[in-house]
C-alpha positions in Angstrom: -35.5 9.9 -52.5 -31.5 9.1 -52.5 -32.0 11.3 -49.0 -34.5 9.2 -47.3 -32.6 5.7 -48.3 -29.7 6.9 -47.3 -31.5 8.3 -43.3 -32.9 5.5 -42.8 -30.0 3.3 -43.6 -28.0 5.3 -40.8 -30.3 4.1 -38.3 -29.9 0.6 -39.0 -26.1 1.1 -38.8 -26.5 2.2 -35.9 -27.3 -1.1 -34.2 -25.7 -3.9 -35.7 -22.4 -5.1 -35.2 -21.1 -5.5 -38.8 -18.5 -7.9 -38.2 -20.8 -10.7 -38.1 -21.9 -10.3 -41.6 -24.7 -9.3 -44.3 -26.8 -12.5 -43.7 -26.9 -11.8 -40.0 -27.7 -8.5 -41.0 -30.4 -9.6 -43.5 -31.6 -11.8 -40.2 -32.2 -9.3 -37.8 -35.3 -7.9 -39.6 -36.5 -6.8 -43.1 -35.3 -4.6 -44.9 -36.1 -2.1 -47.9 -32.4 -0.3 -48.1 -29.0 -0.8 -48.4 -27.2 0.0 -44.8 -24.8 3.2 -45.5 -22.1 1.2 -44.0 -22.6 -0.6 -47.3 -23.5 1.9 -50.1 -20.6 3.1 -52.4 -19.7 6.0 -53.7 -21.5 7.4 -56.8 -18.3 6.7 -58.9 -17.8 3.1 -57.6 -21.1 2.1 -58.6 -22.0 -0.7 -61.3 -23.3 1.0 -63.8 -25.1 -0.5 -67.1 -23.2 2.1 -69.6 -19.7 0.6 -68.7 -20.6 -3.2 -69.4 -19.4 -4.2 -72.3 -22.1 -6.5 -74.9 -21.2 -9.6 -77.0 -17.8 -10.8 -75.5 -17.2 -13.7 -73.3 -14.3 -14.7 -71.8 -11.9 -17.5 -73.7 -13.0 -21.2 -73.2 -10.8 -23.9 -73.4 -10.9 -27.6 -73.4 -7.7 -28.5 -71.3 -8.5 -32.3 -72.1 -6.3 -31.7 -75.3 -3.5 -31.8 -72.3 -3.5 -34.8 -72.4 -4.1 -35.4 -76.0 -1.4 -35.3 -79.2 1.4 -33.5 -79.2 -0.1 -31.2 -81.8 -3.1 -30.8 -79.6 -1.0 -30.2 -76.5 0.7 -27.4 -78.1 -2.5 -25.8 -79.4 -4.0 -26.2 -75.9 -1.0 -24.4 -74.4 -0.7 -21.7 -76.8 -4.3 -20.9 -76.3 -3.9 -20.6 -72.7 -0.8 -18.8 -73.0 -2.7 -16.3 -75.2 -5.8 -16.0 -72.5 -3.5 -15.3 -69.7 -1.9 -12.6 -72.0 -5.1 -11.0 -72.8 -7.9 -11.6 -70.7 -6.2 -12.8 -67.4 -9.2 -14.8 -67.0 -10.6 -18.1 -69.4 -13.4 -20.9 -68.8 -12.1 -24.6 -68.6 -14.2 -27.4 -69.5 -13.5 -31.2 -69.7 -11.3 -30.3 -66.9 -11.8 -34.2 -65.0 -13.5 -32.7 -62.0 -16.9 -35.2 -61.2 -20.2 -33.1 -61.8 -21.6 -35.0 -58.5 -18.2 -33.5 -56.3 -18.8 -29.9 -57.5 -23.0 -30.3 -56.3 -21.7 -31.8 -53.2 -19.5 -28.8 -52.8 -21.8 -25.9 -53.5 -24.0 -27.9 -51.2 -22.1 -27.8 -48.1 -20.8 -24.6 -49.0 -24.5 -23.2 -48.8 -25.1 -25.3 -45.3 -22.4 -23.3 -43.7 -23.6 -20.2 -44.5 -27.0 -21.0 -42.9 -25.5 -21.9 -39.5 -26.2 -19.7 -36.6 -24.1 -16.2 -36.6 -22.9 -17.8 -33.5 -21.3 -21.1 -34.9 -19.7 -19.1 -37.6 -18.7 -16.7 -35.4 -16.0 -19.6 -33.8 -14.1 -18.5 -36.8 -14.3 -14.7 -36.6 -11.2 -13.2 -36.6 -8.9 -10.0 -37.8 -6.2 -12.3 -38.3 -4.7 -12.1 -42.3 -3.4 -15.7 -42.4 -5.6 -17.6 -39.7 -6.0 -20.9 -41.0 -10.2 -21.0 -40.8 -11.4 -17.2 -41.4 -15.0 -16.4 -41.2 -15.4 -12.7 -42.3 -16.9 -10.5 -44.1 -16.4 -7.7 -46.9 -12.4 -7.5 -46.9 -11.4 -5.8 -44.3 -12.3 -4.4 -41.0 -10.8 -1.3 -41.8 -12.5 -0.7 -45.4 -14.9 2.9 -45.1 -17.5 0.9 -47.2 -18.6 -2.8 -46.9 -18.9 -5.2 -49.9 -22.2 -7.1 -50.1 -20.3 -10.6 -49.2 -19.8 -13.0 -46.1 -17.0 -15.1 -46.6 -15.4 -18.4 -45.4 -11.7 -19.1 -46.1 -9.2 -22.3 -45.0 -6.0 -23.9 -45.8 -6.6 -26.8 -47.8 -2.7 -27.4 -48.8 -0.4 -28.4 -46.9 -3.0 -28.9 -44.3 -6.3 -29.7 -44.2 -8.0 -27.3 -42.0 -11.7 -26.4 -41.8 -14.2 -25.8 -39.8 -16.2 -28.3 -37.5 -19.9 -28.1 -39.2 -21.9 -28.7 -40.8 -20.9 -32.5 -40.0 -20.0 -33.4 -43.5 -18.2 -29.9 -44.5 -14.4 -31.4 -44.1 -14.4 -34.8 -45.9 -16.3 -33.0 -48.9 -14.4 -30.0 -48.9 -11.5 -32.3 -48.4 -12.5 -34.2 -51.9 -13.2 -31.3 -53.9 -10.0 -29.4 -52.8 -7.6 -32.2 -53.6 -9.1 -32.2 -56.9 -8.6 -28.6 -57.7 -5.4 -28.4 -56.3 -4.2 -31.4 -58.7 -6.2 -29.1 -61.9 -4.3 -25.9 -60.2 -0.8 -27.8 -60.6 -2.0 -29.1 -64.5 -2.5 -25.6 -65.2 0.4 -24.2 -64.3 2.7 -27.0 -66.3 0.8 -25.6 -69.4 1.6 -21.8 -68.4 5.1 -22.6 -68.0 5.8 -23.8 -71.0 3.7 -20.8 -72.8 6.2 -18.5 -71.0 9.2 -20.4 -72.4 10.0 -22.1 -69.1 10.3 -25.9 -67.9 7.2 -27.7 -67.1 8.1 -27.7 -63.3 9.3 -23.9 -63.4 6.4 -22.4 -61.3 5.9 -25.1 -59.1 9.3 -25.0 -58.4 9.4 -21.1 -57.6 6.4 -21.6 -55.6 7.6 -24.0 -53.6 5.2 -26.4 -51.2 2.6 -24.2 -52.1 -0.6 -23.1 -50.5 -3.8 -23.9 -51.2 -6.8 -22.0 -49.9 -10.3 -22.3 -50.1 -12.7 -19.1 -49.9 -16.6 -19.5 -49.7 -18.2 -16.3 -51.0 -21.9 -16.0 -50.3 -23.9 -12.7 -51.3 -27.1 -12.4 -50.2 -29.8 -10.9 -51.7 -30.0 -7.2 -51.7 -32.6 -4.6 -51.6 -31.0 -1.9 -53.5 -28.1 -3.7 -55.8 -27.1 -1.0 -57.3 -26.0 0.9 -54.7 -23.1 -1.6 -53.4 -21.4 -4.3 -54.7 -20.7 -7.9 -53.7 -17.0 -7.6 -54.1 -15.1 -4.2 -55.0 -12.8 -4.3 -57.9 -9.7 -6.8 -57.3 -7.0 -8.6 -58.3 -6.2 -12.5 -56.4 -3.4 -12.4 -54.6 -1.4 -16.0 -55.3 -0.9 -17.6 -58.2 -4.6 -18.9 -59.9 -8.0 -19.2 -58.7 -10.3 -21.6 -59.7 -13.6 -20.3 -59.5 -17.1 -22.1 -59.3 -20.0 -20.4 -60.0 -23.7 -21.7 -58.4 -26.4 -20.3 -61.3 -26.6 -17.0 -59.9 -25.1 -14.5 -62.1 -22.8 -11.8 -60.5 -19.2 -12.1 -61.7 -17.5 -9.4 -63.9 -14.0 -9.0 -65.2 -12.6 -5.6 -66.4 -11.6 -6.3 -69.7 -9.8 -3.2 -71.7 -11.6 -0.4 -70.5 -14.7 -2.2 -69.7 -17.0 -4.9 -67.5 -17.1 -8.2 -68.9 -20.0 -10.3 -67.7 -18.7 -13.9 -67.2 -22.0 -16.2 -67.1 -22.4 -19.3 -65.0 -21.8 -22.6 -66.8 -22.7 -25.8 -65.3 -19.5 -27.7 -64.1 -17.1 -26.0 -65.3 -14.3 -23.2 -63.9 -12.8 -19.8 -64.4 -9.6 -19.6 -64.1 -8.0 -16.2 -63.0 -4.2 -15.3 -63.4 -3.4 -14.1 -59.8 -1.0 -11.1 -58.4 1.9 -13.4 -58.2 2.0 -15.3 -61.3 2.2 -11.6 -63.1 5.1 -11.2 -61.2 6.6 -14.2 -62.0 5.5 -14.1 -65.8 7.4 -10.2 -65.6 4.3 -9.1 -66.4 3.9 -10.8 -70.0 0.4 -12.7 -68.1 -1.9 -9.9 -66.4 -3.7 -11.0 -63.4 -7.4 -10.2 -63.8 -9.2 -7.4 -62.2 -12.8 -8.4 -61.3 -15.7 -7.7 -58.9 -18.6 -9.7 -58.2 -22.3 -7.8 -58.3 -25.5 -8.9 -56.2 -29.3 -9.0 -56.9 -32.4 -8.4 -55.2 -34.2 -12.0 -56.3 -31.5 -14.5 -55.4 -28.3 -15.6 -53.5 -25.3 -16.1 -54.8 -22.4 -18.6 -53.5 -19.2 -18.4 -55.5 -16.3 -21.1 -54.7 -12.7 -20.0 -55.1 -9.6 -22.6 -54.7 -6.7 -20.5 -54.7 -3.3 -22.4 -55.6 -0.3 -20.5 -54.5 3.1 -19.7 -53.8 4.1 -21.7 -49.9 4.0 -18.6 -47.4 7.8 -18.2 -47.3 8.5 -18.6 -51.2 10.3 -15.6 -52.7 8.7 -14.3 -55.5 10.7 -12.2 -58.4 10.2 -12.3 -62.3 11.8 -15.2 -64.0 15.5 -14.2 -65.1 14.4 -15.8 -68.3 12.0 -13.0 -69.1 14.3 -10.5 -67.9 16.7 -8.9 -70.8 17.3 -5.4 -71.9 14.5 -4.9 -73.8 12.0 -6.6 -70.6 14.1 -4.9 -67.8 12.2 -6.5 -64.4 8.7 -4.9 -63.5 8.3 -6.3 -60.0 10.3 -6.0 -56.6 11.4 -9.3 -55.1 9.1 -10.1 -51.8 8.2 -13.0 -49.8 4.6 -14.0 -50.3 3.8 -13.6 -46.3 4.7 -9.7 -46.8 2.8 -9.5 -49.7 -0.3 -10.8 -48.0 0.7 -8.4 -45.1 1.1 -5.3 -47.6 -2.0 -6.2 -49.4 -3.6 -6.1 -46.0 -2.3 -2.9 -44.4 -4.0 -0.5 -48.2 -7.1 -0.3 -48.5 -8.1 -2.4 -51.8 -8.7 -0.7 -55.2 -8.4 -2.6 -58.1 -5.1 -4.6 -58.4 -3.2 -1.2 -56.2 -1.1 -4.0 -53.6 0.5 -5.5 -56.8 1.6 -1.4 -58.1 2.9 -1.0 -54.5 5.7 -4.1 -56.3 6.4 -1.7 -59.6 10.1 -0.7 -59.9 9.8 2.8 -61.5 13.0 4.2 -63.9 14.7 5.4 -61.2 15.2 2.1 -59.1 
């Protein structure tokens, strides 16, 4: 049976141009298999024995951050401890307005249903272009994630695309808003490593602030591919919003940890360079997203991190005999650009940073 999918999946390659993504794939006609440009293999595949039943990620209320000093300092410690452990927690009463995050998943949705053509404006091969339509993660990846993806420069800049009409002064709301969360957040992880409020702020400099649309379509045969392979973030933390679709997993000591949509509120993932910074006492999370034959999924990542040119090196106040440094200085442009140039397993860009014993 594998056989016949797997034919008759060739034959569809063998017309489409994958660049312009799943949904214009879905588009062009229906469709009972997965392409093969698009099936995993065999030991890449989600599979129901390595998911791991009854735990959920930590959830934390972060409006204790503004609360007694007592509660501040429980707040922090518990943050400090998710970062530690999980690399990955759920904030609520985070001060975000339930009516801006609708708006956003909203207009998120409407640019995925433009033309291929419209979206297409943005197409490019270009790591650090500043509006990036795409798909999968990279051209040169031997099998395609399930995922179409739109990603901009909020921070410094403002820039996104011209439609749908509406698309920049919401976007433009909602990512100011995260962006001041994203800066909260990393005053409370500061001071869980030991460090001054301002520490990674500081380190990170002007910073960068991204927004990346992920949209997974529905898919015939789900468990043959995945939306996103296994991965680590590359900056400093993601905040993540979820539509109601379920799909997001995070690999959790040895094993796939579903985390379940919740109404208004975020994930928030420890990224490559915090790790770095933290010397490796905070462990950015692995995770992959998985698709499903009934619905769509949109996921909504604002990505606060270090300004292009910032130098990023562990914190000489984690560093001592007994914590030697883990990580190799390196500006986060060549990082990008190193993360770019492998092709992505897991969190392999940030081991490419390891110093080994004899360095």
């Amino acid at each position: 049976m594998a056989t016949v999918v797997l034919e008759s999946s060739k034959n569809l390659d063998c017309g489409h141009d994958h660049m312009k993504g799943v949904k214009d794939l879905m588009d062009a006609g229906v469709m009972d298999s997965v392409p093969a440009k698009y099936v995993f293999p065999q030991d890449r595949r989600p599979s129901a024995a390595e998911i791991l039943q009854g735990e959920s990620v930590p959830i934390i209320d972060i409006s204790s951050l503004d609360g007694s000093q007592q509660e501040r300092l429980q707040t922090i410690q518990s943050i400090g401890e998710a970062c530690a452990e999980w690399g990955i927690f759920r904030v609520i009463n985070h001060g975000i307005e339930a009516s801006l995050i609708a708006s956003m998943l909203d207009v998120a949705h409407q640019f995925f249903l433009l033309s291929t053509e419209e979206k297409m404006k943005y197409g490019s091969r270009e790591v650090l272009d500043p509006v990036k339509y795409g798909t999968s993660f990279d051209p040169k990846d031997q099998v395609f994630s399930w995922r179409d993806y739109l990603r901009h420069f909020c921070h410094p800049v403002l820039q996104t695309p011209d439609n749908p009409p509406n698309y920049r002064d919401t976007a433009g709301q909602y990512f100011k808003e995260t962006r001041k969360l994203g800066l909260k957040l990393m005053v409370a992880i500061s001071e869980s490593l030991g460090l001054q409020p301002t520490y990674i702020e500081t380190v990170f400099g002007e910073g960068l602030h991204a927004g990346v649309l992920n949209f997974y379509p529905r898919c015939p045969e789900p468990e043959l591919t995945l939306g996103f392979a296994p991965h680590s973030d590359p900056g400093g933390l993601a905040i993540l919003l979820q539509d109601e679709v379920g799909g997001l997993q995070v690999h959790h000591k040895g094993h796939w940890v579903a985390v379940q949509p919740v109404p208004n509120t975020f994930v928030v993932h420890v990224c490559d360079q915090l790790e770095i910074v933290s010397n490796g006492r905070y462990k950015s999370a692995e995770h992959r997203a998985l698709v499903n034959a009934e619905r769509t999924r949109i996921s909504i990542a604002a990505a606060e991190g270090p300004a292009l040119d910032a130098l990023i090196f562990p914190a000489p106040q984690l560093v001592d005999e007994i914590h030697p440094p883990m990580y190799k200085s390196m500006l986060y442009r060549e990082f990008h650009k190193v993360r770019h140039s492998i092709q992505l397993k897991g969190k392999n860009a940030l081991e490419q940073l390891k110093i080994t014993k004899q360095e």
